[in-house]
N, C-alpha and C positions, 0 to 999 in steps of 0.2 A: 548505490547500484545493487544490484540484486538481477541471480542469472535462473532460467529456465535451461538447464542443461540437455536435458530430454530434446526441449525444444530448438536448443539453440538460438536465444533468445537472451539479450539483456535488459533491463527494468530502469532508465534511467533518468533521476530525478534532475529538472532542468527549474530551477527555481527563481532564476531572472525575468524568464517566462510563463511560468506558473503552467508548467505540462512536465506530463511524464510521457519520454518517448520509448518507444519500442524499437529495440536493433536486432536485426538480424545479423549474427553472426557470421553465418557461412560467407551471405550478398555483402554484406558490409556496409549496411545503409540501413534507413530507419522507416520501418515500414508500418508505425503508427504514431500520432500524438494526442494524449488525451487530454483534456484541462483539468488540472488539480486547485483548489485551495492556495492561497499564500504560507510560505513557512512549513514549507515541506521537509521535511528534516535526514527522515530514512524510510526504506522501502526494502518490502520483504516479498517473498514467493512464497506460495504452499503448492507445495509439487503435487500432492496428492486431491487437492480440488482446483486447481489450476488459476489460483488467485493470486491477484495482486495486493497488499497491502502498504499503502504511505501513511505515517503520521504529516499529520501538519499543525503545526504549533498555532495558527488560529484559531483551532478548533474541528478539527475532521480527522478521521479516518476515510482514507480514499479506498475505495474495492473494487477494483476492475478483476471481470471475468474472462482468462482467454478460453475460448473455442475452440481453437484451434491454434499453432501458430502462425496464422495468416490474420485473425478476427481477434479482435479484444474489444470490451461495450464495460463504461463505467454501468457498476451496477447504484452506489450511490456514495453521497460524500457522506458518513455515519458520522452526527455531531459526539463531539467528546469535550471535555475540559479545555480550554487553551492551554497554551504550553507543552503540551505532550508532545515531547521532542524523541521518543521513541517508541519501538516496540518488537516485539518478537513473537515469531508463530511458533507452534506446534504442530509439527506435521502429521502425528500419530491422531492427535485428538482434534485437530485442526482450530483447536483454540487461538488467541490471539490475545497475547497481553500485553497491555499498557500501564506503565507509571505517570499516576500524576503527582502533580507539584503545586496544584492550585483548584481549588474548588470554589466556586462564586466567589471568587479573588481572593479567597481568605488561602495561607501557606498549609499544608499537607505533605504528606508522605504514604502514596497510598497504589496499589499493585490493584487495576483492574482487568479484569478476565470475563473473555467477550468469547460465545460460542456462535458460532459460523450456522449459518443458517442456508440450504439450500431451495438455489434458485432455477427456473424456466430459461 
């Protein structure tokens, strides 16, 4: 889970179903569901471009855009390595890094850093 505090707004990965729902805090109910990837693992916010970010261990990076806190629109599911069971943003530079553990199935150890690109 992962919170939009500004927004009051929580990020939460529901992976029996392969969605990430959106809760409103204040209402107490969930006033978006987006479809993720399988093997979704963790989900991060960037406060400062108002993004969502999930790993999912099949292979994606999920990026939903919220608008507002009312609207959120997946922007795309960004292929990555399988496995990549994490990640962590940077809010300053709104970087997003991820570790991988497998690259064309062969084993690694390797810290990739993905720069945020904006969108319409």
């Amino acid at each position: 889970m992962a919170l939009d505090a500004k927004g009051r707004r929580a990020f939460v990965l529901c992976n029996g179903n392969h969605v990430l729902t959106v809760f409103d805090l204040d209402a107490y109910r969930s006033i978006a569901s987006i479809p993720i990837p399988t093997g979704a693992d963790v989900v991060k916010f960037d406060s400062g471009l108002n993004r969502i970010y999930a790993a999912c261990a099949s292979g994606a990076i999920v990026v939903i855009q919220e608008d507002d806190p009312q609207h959120f629109r997946k922007l795309e599911d960004f292929p990555v390595e399988p496995k990549v069971h994490s990640l962590a943003v940077d809010v300053n530079t709104h970087r997003v890094y991820a570790p991988e553990q497998e690259e064309r199935s062969r084993p690694v150890s390797r810290m990739i850093v993905y720069e945020a690109i904006s969108r319409p």
